[in-house]
N, C-alpha and C positions, 0 to 999 in steps of 0.2 A: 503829830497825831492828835486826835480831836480827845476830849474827856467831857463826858456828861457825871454830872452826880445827884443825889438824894437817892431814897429807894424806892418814889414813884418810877423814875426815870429809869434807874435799873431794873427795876420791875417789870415797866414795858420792852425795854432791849432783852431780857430773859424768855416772854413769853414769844417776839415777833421775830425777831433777827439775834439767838447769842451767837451768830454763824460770827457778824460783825464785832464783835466784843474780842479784844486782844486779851484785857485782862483786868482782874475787878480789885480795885484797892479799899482797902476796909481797916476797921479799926473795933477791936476785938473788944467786949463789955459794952455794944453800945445798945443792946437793947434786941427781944426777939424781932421783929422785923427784920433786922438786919442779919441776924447770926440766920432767918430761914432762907434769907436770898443767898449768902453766904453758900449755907446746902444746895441750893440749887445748882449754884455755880458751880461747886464742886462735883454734883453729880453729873453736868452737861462736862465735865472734862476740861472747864476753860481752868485759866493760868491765874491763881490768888496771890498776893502780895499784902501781908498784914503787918502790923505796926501799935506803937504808944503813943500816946501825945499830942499834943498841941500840932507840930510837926505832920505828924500821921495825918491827923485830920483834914489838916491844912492841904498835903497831897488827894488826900482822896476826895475832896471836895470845894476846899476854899472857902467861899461864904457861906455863913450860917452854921459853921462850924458839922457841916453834911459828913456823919461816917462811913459813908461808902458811895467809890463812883467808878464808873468804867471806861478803861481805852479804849476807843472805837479804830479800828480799822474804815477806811477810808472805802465807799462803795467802788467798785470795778470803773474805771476810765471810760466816759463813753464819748462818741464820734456824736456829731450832728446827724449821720449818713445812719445813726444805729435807729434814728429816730423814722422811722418811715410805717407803714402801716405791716402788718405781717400777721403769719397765722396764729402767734403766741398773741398780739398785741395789734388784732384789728381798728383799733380807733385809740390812736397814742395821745394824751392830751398831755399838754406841754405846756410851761409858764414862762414865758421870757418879761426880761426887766430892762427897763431901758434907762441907764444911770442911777438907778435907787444905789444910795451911797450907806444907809446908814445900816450898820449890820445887824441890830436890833432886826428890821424889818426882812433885811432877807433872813435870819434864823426863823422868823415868824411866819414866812411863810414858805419855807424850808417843812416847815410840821406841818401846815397848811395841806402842802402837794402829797407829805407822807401819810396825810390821812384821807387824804380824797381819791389818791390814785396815782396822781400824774404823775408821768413817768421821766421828767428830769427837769431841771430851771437854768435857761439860758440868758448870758449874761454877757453885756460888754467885756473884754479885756481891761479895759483903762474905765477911770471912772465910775466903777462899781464898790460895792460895800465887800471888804475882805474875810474869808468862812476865819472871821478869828475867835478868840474865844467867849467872845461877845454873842456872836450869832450862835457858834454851837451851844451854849445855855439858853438862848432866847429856841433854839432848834428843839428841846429837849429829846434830842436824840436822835432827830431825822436825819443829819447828814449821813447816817449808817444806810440811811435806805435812799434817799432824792439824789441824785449826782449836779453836779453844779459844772456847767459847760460853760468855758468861756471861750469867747469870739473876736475875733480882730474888728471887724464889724458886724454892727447888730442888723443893718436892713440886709446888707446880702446873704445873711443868716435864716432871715425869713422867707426870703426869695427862694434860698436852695429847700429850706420845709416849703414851702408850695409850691416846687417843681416834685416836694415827693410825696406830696397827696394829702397834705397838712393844709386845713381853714385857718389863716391867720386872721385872727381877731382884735383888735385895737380896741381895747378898754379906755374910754376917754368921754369928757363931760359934749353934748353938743352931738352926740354921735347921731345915725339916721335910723337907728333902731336900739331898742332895749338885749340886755342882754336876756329877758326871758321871750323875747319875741325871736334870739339864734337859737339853728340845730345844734346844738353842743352835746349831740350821738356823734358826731363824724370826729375822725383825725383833727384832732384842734389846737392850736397856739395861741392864747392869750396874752395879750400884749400887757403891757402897765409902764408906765412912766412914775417918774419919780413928782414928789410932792410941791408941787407951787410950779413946778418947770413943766410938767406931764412930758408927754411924747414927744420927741427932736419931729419937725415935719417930715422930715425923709426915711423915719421908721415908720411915722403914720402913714405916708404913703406907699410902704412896700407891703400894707395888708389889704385883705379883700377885704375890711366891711371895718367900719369904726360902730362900735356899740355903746353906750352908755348903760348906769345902774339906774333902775329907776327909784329913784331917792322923791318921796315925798314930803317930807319934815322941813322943820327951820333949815337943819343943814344941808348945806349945798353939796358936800365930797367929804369925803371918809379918808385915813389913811389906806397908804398904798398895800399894806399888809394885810386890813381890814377887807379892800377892797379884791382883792387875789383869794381871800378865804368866802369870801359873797360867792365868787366868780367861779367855784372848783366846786362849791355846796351845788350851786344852781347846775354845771355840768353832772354832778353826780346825780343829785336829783333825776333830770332828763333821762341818764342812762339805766334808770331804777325803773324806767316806763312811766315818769312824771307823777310817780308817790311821791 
Protein backbone atom coordinates (compact mmCIF):
# COMPACT_ATOMS: atom_id res chain seq x y z
CA UNK A 1 0.00 0.00 0.00
CA UNK A 2 1.22 3.45 -1.08
CA UNK A 3 1.43 6.48 1.85
CA UNK A 4 1.59 9.97 1.07
CA UNK A 5 2.07 12.51 4.02
CA UNK A 6 2.13 16.37 5.09
CA UNK A 7 -1.28 18.06 5.21
CA UNK A 8 -0.78 19.83 1.78
CA UNK A 9 -0.96 16.41 0.37
CA UNK A 10 -3.67 15.19 2.56
CA UNK A 11 -5.44 18.12 1.96
CA UNK A 12 -5.58 17.56 -1.68
CA UNK A 13 -6.61 13.67 -1.31
CA UNK A 14 -9.49 15.05 1.02
CA UNK A 15 -10.77 17.62 -1.23
CA UNK A 16 -10.35 15.22 -4.79
CA UNK A 17 -10.41 11.45 -4.12
CA UNK A 18 -11.02 10.49 0.00
CA UNK A 19 -12.96 7.73 -2.01
CA UNK A 20 -8.85 6.58 -2.36
CA UNK A 21 -7.64 7.05 1.31
CA UNK A 22 -7.68 3.70 3.35
CA UNK A 23 -6.75 5.57 6.15
CA UNK A 24 -5.20 8.78 7.82
CA UNK A 25 -2.37 8.32 10.46
CA UNK A 26 -1.87 11.30 12.64
CA UNK A 27 -0.28 12.43 15.71
CA UNK A 28 -2.36 14.22 18.22
CA UNK A 29 -0.95 18.03 19.62
CA UNK A 30 0.47 18.82 16.29
CA UNK A 31 -1.06 21.74 15.58
CA UNK A 32 -4.74 23.13 14.06
CA UNK A 33 -3.92 22.28 10.65
CA UNK A 34 -3.77 19.11 11.43
CA UNK A 35 -6.37 18.44 14.15
CA UNK A 36 -8.97 20.38 10.93
CA UNK A 37 -8.05 17.66 8.54
CA UNK A 38 -8.23 15.22 11.23
CA UNK A 39 -12.33 16.48 11.31
CA UNK A 40 -12.59 16.12 8.02
CA UNK A 41 -11.47 12.78 7.88
CA UNK A 42 -13.69 11.90 10.50
CA UNK A 43 -16.59 13.40 9.17
CA UNK A 44 -15.96 11.74 5.49
CA UNK A 45 -16.33 8.36 7.70
CA UNK A 46 -12.66 7.21 6.69
CA UNK A 47 -10.52 4.97 9.27
CA UNK A 48 -8.02 7.23 11.83
CA UNK A 49 -5.30 5.64 13.56
CA UNK A 50 -3.49 8.16 16.15
CA UNK A 51 -0.40 7.89 18.24
CA UNK A 52 2.70 9.65 20.53
CA UNK A 53 6.05 10.05 19.63
CA UNK A 54 8.81 9.97 17.68
CA UNK A 55 7.57 6.51 16.63
CA UNK A 56 3.94 7.95 15.56
CA UNK A 57 5.38 10.52 13.51
CA UNK A 58 7.70 8.37 12.01
CA UNK A 59 4.64 6.22 10.81
CA UNK A 60 2.66 8.84 9.55
CA UNK A 61 5.16 10.58 7.66
CA UNK A 62 8.83 9.77 7.86
CA UNK A 63 10.87 12.88 6.85
CA UNK A 64 10.44 16.00 8.29
CA UNK A 65 9.21 14.71 11.10
CA UNK A 66 5.27 15.30 8.84
CA UNK A 67 2.26 14.66 11.58
CA UNK A 68 -0.07 13.27 9.30
CA UNK A 69 -0.26 11.12 6.28
CA UNK A 70 -2.61 8.78 4.28
CA UNK A 71 -2.87 5.03 3.10
CA UNK A 72 -3.83 5.31 -0.42
CA UNK A 73 -5.75 2.54 -1.79
CA UNK A 74 -4.28 1.61 -4.97
CA UNK A 75 -6.58 3.04 -8.35
CA UNK A 76 -8.85 0.19 -10.11
CA UNK A 77 -6.52 -2.32 -12.39
CA UNK A 78 -6.85 -1.11 -15.92
CA UNK A 79 -6.31 -3.07 -19.27
CA UNK A 80 -4.54 -1.37 -22.30
CA UNK A 81 -8.12 -2.52 -24.04
CA UNK A 82 -9.80 0.09 -21.26
CA UNK A 83 -7.94 2.71 -23.01
CA UNK A 84 -9.91 3.27 -26.36
CA UNK A 85 -11.86 6.34 -27.06
CA UNK A 86 -15.75 6.01 -25.63
CA UNK A 87 -18.68 8.06 -24.62
CA UNK A 88 -17.43 8.85 -20.88
CA UNK A 89 -13.86 9.56 -22.43
CA UNK A 90 -13.84 10.79 -26.20
CA UNK A 91 -10.18 11.62 -26.64
CA UNK A 92 -8.08 9.46 -23.83
CA UNK A 93 -4.74 10.93 -23.65
CA UNK A 94 -2.13 8.73 -22.48
CA UNK A 95 1.62 8.88 -21.25
CA UNK A 96 3.83 5.99 -22.07
CA UNK A 97 7.53 5.90 -20.90
CA UNK A 98 9.85 3.91 -22.50
CA UNK A 99 12.63 2.62 -19.90
CA UNK A 100 12.71 5.90 -17.73
CA UNK A 101 14.13 4.01 -14.58
CA UNK A 102 14.35 6.50 -12.17
CA UNK A 103 11.31 6.74 -9.92
CA UNK A 104 11.76 10.25 -8.96
CA UNK A 105 10.64 11.05 -12.47
CA UNK A 106 7.83 8.62 -12.97
CA UNK A 107 6.24 9.92 -9.27
CA UNK A 108 6.79 13.42 -11.22
CA UNK A 109 5.03 12.77 -13.63
CA UNK A 110 2.49 10.56 -12.12
CA UNK A 111 1.22 14.21 -10.62
CA UNK A 112 1.90 15.53 -14.00
CA UNK A 113 -0.97 13.22 -15.80
CA UNK A 114 -3.21 13.77 -12.41
CA UNK A 115 -3.28 17.16 -12.98
CA UNK A 116 -3.60 17.42 -16.74
CA UNK A 117 -6.05 14.69 -17.27
CA UNK A 118 -4.51 11.79 -18.62
CA UNK A 119 -6.06 9.10 -18.16
CA UNK A 120 -3.20 6.43 -17.27
CA UNK A 121 1.02 6.00 -17.90
CA UNK A 122 2.16 3.00 -19.65
CA UNK A 123 5.14 1.36 -19.02
CA UNK A 124 7.69 -1.37 -19.89
CA UNK A 125 7.41 -4.37 -17.55
CA UNK A 126 11.39 -4.76 -17.23
CA UNK A 127 13.43 -1.90 -17.14
CA UNK A 128 11.28 0.77 -15.65
CA UNK A 129 11.33 2.77 -12.46
CA UNK A 130 9.44 0.86 -9.45
CA UNK A 131 5.81 2.84 -7.98
CA UNK A 132 8.10 2.54 -4.64
CA UNK A 133 8.05 4.97 -2.08
CA UNK A 134 10.27 7.14 -3.79
CA UNK A 135 7.76 7.86 -6.64
CA UNK A 136 4.82 7.87 -4.46
CA UNK A 137 6.22 11.09 -2.41
CA UNK A 138 7.74 12.56 -5.69
CA UNK A 139 3.64 11.61 -6.83
CA UNK A 140 2.25 13.68 -4.05
CA UNK A 141 -0.58 11.59 -4.11
CA UNK A 142 -1.38 10.85 -7.77
CA UNK A 143 -0.88 7.27 -7.73
CA UNK A 144 -4.59 7.45 -6.05
CA UNK A 145 -5.95 8.83 -9.21
CA UNK A 146 -3.19 7.88 -12.78
CA UNK A 147 -3.04 3.81 -12.90
CA UNK A 148 0.28 2.72 -14.03
CA UNK A 149 0.05 -0.11 -16.84
CA UNK A 150 2.77 -2.35 -17.36
CA UNK A 151 3.58 -4.22 -20.60
CA UNK A 152 5.59 -7.03 -21.79
CA UNK A 153 6.40 -4.92 -24.68
CA UNK A 154 6.11 -1.29 -25.19
CA UNK A 155 5.95 -1.00 -29.23
CA UNK A 156 3.23 -3.61 -29.53
CA UNK A 157 1.61 -1.63 -26.83
CA UNK A 158 1.41 1.16 -29.08
CA UNK A 159 0.40 -0.62 -32.06
CA UNK A 160 -2.74 -2.19 -30.11
CA UNK A 161 -3.50 1.91 -28.86
CA UNK A 162 -3.40 2.71 -32.64
CA UNK A 163 -5.31 -0.04 -33.83
CA UNK A 164 -7.95 1.50 -31.07
CA UNK A 165 -8.09 4.98 -32.41
CA UNK A 166 -5.13 6.47 -30.14
CA UNK A 167 -2.33 9.13 -32.18
CA UNK A 168 0.82 7.94 -30.94
CA UNK A 169 3.20 10.66 -30.52
CA UNK A 170 6.96 10.23 -30.03
CA UNK A 171 8.40 13.01 -28.10
CA UNK A 172 12.02 13.24 -29.18
CA UNK A 173 14.80 15.91 -30.12
CA UNK A 174 15.02 15.87 -34.31
CA UNK A 175 11.38 15.09 -34.71
CA UNK A 176 9.52 16.53 -38.23
CA UNK A 177 7.34 18.77 -36.32
CA UNK A 178 6.88 20.74 -32.96
CA UNK A 179 4.65 19.45 -30.51
CA UNK A 180 2.49 22.85 -30.68
CA UNK A 181 2.30 22.37 -34.45
CA UNK A 182 0.29 18.35 -33.17
CA UNK A 183 -3.66 18.05 -32.94
CA UNK A 184 -3.46 16.94 -29.21
CA UNK A 185 -7.63 17.36 -29.28
CA UNK A 186 -7.68 13.58 -30.53
CA UNK A 187 -7.21 10.20 -28.65
CA UNK A 188 -3.36 10.63 -27.99
CA UNK A 189 -0.20 8.73 -26.57
CA UNK A 190 2.82 10.52 -25.85
CA UNK A 191 5.64 8.84 -26.08
CA UNK A 192 9.02 9.79 -23.81
CA UNK A 193 12.11 8.00 -23.52
CA UNK A 194 14.41 8.05 -20.91
CA UNK A 195 17.28 10.48 -20.44
CA UNK A 196 20.73 10.35 -22.47
CA UNK A 197 19.19 6.86 -24.17
CA UNK A 198 15.66 8.59 -25.40
CA UNK A 199 13.46 6.15 -27.43
CA UNK A 200 14.71 2.32 -28.32
CA UNK A 201 14.22 2.72 -32.42
CA UNK A 202 11.55 0.15 -32.51
CA UNK A 203 9.28 2.23 -30.04
CA UNK A 204 10.00 5.19 -32.30
CA UNK A 205 8.98 3.38 -35.01
CA UNK A 206 5.70 1.98 -33.78
CA UNK A 207 4.36 5.71 -33.76
CA UNK A 208 2.64 7.89 -36.13
CA UNK A 209 4.57 11.11 -35.91
CA UNK A 210 7.98 11.90 -33.83
CA UNK A 211 7.42 15.63 -32.50
CA UNK A 212 9.96 17.66 -30.76
CA UNK A 213 9.68 20.61 -27.93
CA UNK A 214 10.47 23.50 -29.39
CA UNK A 215 13.28 24.72 -26.94
CA UNK A 216 14.86 28.01 -27.87
CA UNK A 217 17.60 28.78 -25.18
CA UNK A 218 21.11 27.63 -24.45
CA UNK A 219 19.57 24.39 -23.45
CA UNK A 220 19.15 21.64 -25.71
CA UNK A 221 16.57 18.99 -23.77
CA UNK A 222 14.94 19.20 -20.49
CA UNK A 223 14.29 16.31 -18.20
CA UNK A 224 12.00 13.54 -19.00
CA UNK A 225 9.54 14.49 -16.22
CA UNK A 226 9.95 18.21 -17.14
CA UNK A 227 9.36 17.25 -20.63
CA UNK A 228 5.90 14.99 -20.04
CA UNK A 229 4.54 18.10 -17.82
CA UNK A 230 5.36 20.58 -21.20
CA UNK A 231 3.74 17.84 -23.26
CA UNK A 232 0.08 17.33 -20.97
CA UNK A 233 0.17 21.48 -20.38
CA UNK A 234 0.34 22.01 -24.22
CA UNK A 235 -2.37 19.10 -24.74
CA UNK A 236 -4.55 20.66 -22.30
CA UNK A 237 -4.15 23.91 -23.38
CA UNK A 238 -5.44 22.69 -27.10
CA UNK A 239 -8.45 20.94 -25.54
CA UNK A 240 -9.37 24.39 -23.55
CA UNK A 241 -9.91 25.81 -27.51
CA UNK A 242 -6.11 27.06 -27.43
CA UNK A 243 -6.45 29.58 -24.23
Amino acid sequence: MSRIYGTNAVEELLDAAPQAIDRIIWTPGSGHAVDALVARARELGLRLEEGRGPQQRERAGGRGGAAIGADLRPPPPLELEALRPDDVDPAPLVIALDQVTDPHNLGAILRSAAAFGARAVVVPKDNSAPLNDAAVRASAGAVAYVPVIRVTNLARALRQLRDQGLWTIAADAGGDATLWDVDLTAPTAVVLGAEGRGLRPGVKKACDLVAALPLTGAVRSLNVSVTAGVALAEAARQRRGGR
